[in-house]
Each structure stands twice: as structure tokens, then as C-alpha cells.
C-alpha positions as CSV (number, residue, x, y, z in Angstrom):
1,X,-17.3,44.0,40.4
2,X,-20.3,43.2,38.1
3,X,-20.9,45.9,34.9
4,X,-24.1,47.6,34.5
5,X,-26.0,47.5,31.3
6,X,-26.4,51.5,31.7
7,X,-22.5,51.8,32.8
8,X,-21.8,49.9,29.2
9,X,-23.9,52.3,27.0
10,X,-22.5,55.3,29.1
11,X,-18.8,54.0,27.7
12,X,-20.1,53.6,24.6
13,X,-21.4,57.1,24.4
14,X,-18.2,58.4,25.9
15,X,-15.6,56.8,23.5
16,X,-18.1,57.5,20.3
17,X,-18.2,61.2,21.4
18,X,-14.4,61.5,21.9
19,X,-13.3,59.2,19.0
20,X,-11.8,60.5,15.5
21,X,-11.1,58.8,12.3
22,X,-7.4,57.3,12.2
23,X,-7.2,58.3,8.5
24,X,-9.6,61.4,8.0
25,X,-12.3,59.3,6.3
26,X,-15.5,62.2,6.4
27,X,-17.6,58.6,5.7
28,X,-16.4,57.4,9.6
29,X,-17.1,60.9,11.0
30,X,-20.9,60.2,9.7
31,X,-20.8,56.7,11.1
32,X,-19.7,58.2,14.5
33,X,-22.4,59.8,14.6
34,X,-25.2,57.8,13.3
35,X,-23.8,55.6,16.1
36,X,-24.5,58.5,18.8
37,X,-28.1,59.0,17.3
38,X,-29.2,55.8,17.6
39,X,-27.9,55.2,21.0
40,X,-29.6,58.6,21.5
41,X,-33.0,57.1,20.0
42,X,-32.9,53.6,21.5
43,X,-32.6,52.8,25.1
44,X,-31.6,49.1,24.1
45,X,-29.3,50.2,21.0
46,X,-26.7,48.1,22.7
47,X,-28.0,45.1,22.4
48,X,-29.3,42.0,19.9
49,X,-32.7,42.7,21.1
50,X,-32.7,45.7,19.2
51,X,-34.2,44.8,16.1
52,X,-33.6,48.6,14.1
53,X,-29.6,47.5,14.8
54,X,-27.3,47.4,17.6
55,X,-23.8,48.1,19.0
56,X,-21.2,45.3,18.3
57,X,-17.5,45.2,19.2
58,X,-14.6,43.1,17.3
59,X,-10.8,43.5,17.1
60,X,-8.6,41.7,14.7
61,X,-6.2,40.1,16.5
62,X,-2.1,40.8,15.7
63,X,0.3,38.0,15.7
64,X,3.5,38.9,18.0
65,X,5.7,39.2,15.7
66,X,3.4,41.9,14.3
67,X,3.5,41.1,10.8
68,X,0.3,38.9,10.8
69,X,-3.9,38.8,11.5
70,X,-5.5,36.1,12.7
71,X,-8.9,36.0,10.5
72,X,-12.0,33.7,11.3
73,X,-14.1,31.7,8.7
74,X,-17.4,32.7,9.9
75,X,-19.9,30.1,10.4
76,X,-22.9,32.0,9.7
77,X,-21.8,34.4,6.6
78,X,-18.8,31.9,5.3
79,X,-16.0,34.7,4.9
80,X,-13.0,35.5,6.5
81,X,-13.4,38.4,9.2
82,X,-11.9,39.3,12.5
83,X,-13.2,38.4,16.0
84,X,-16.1,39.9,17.4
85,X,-19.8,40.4,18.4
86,X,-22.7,41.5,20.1
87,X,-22.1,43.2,23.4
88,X,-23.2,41.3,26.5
89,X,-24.6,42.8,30.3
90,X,-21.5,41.8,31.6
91,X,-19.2,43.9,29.8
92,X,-18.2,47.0,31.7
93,X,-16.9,48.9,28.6
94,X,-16.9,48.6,24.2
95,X,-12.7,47.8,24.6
96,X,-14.0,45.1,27.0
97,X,-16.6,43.4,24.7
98,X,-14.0,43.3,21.6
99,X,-11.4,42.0,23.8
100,X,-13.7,39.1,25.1
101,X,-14.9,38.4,21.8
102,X,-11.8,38.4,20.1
103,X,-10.0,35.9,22.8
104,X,-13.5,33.5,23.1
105,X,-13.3,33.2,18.7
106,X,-9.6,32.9,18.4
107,X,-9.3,30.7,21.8
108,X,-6.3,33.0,22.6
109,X,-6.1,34.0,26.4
110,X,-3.6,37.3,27.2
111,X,-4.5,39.5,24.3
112,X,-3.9,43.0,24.8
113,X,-5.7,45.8,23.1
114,X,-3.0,48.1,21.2
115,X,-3.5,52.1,22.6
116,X,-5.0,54.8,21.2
117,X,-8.7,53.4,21.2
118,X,-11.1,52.2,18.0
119,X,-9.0,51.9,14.9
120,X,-12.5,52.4,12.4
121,X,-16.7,52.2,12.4
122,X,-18.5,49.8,10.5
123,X,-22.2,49.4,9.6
124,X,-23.2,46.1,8.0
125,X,-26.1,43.9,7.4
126,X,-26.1,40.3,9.5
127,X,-29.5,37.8,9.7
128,X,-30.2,39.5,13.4
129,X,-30.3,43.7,12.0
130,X,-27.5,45.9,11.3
131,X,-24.9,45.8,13.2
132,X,-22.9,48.7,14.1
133,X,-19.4,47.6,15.0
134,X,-16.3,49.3,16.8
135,X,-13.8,47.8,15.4
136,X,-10.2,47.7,17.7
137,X,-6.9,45.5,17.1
138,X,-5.2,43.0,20.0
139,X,-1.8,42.0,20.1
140,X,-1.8,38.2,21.3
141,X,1.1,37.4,23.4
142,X,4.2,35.2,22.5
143,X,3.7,31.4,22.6
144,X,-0.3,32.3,21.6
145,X,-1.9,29.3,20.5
146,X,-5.5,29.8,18.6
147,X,-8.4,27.7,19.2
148,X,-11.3,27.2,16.4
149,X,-14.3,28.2,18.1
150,X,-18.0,26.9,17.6
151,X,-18.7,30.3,15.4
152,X,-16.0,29.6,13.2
153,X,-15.8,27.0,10.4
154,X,-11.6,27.7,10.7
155,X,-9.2,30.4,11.7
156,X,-5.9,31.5,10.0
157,X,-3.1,33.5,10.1
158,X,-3.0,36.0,7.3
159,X,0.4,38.4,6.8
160,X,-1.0,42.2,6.4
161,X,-0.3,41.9,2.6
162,X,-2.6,39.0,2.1
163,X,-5.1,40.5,3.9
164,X,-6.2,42.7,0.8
165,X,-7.4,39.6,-1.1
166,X,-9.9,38.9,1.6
167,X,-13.3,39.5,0.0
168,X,-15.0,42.0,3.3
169,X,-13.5,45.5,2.6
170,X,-14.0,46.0,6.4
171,X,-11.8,43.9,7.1
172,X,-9.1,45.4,4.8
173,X,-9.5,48.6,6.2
174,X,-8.9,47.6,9.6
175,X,-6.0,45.6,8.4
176,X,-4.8,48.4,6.9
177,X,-5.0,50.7,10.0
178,X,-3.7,48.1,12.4
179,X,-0.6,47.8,10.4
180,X,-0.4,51.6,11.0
181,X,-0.8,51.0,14.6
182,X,1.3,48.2,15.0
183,X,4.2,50.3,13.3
184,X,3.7,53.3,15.7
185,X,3.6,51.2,18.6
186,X,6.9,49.6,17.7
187,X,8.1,53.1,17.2
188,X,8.2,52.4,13.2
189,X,7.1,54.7,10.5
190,X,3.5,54.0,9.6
191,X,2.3,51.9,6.6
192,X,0.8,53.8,4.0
């Protein structure tokens, strides 16, 4: 079954509208809906083509023991972040495009998206326009095996507490949440 580009913004519509902030952040409620307006304002918000910005997806992918990240060195903006990217026609849904995105960067085939939808929103700056990103977290499977990528200059394996000293705050706040997830997933209390 091929996707539709129109199928892929409809998604997108339907899991901003329904989605909440993990952690009560009133500054990810606004992002929600900025995101809704300008899907709202821009037929082609989805994708690069859109010059004012454009829907991205990424997830940051969970070692199986669940006590590590896998970050990328970014080729383009030289810092550590996790996988992900623009949204191609192909992709029948956001959860899709951040799972192909995070197994083509890390080279990891079988990851699994953890439940309970987007962890957090981010807006940032890149050379194409803003990007608005929905940001989800993958659990690679036992035995995984990453695989540097040509976007990345290298990848690495960073335990949740090392994550902080990362320079992108984004990425620290997804970090953050995903050890939250992880921990509920496993039936564990949730990180502060």
C-alpha cells in the first residue's frame, strides 16, 4: 500500500490535535498549536519545500538495556542530536517518518517506537527554514548494531546521565522524558 501525501498531513493533524505535553510544559501546549496553524495556513507545511518551515519527525533511539541513547554527530550543524528528518511522500504517518529516520541515521533495522505517542515539540532553526519537529523515542532490539550514516560525522552511545552535558537542550529534554518512558514501560517508577 503506497501513502498519500494528504493521508500524511491528515495524521499529522490528528496526533497534534489529540497530543498533550508529557510534563505539563504550557511552552509545548503553544508549540502544539503553532504546529496546527501552520499546517492550517500551508497546504505544503509538511514538507522541505515549504520555505516559512515544515513538519519534521525524529526519535532518539533507546539502547535495550534501556539505560542508554544513541546520539548522532550531525554533519551539517556539528552537534550531537537524535535521529531524524524531513517527512517524505512515502510515509503514511508522523510515527512512521521518525521511525524510518531514526533506523536509516543509526543503520539499526527492528526499532520499535515505545507507546503512548510524541514524547515533546520542538521548533528550531536549520539552513532549509524552521523546522518543526515531533520528537518520539525507539527501543532498538537486542543484538542492535548502529551504522554511521552519510548525515552523520559519528554516532555514540550516551547513558541518560551523560546526556545533560550535550550542548542542544532539545535533546536533553527528550532524554529526559524518554527515561520517563522507558521506566513506565518497564513498569518502573518514573525519573524525575
Amino acid at each position: 500500500m503506497s501513502a498519500s501525501p494528504d493521508g500524511l498531513r491528515a495524521d499529522a493533524e490528528r496526533v497534534l490535535t489529540r497530543w498533550r505535553s508529557k510534563d505539563g510544559d504550557p511552552a509545548q501546549e503553544e508549540l502544539r498549536r503553532e504546529y496546527l496553524r501552520h499546517l492550517a495556513d500551508r497546504p505544503d507545511g509538511m514538507w522541505k519545500a515549504c520555505s516559512a518551515g515544515h513538519i519534521t519527525a525524529s526519535a532518539l533511539v533507546v539502547d535495550p538495556r534501556k539505560d542508554r541513547v544513541l546520539l548522532t554527530l550531525h554533519r551539517k550543524l556539528g552537534r550531537w542530536l537524535q535521529m531524524g528528518g524531513h517527512c517524505e511522500p512515502e510515509d503514511a504517518t508522523l510515527a512512521g517518518a521518525a521511525l524510518r529516520e531514526a533506523t536509516e541515521e543509526s543503520g539499526i533495522p527492528g526499532l520499535s517506537l515505545l507507546p503512548g505517542g510524541p514524547l515533546r515539540l520542538d521548533k528550531h532553526r536549520t539552513p532549509c527554514a524552521w523546522h518543526l519537529d515531533v520528537q518520539y523515542a525507539a527501543l532498538a532490539p537486542e543484538g542492535a548494531v548502529e551504522a554511521i550514516s552519510e548525515e552523520s560525522l559519528d554516532l555514540r552511545w550516551f547513558g541518560f546521565d551523560e546526556v545533560a552535558g550535550v550542548e542542544d537542550e532539545s535533546v536533553v529534554r527528550l532524554a529526559r522524558l524518554s527515561a520517563a518512558a522507558v521506566a513506565v514501560s518497564s513498569g518502573r517508577d518514573p525519573l524525575p
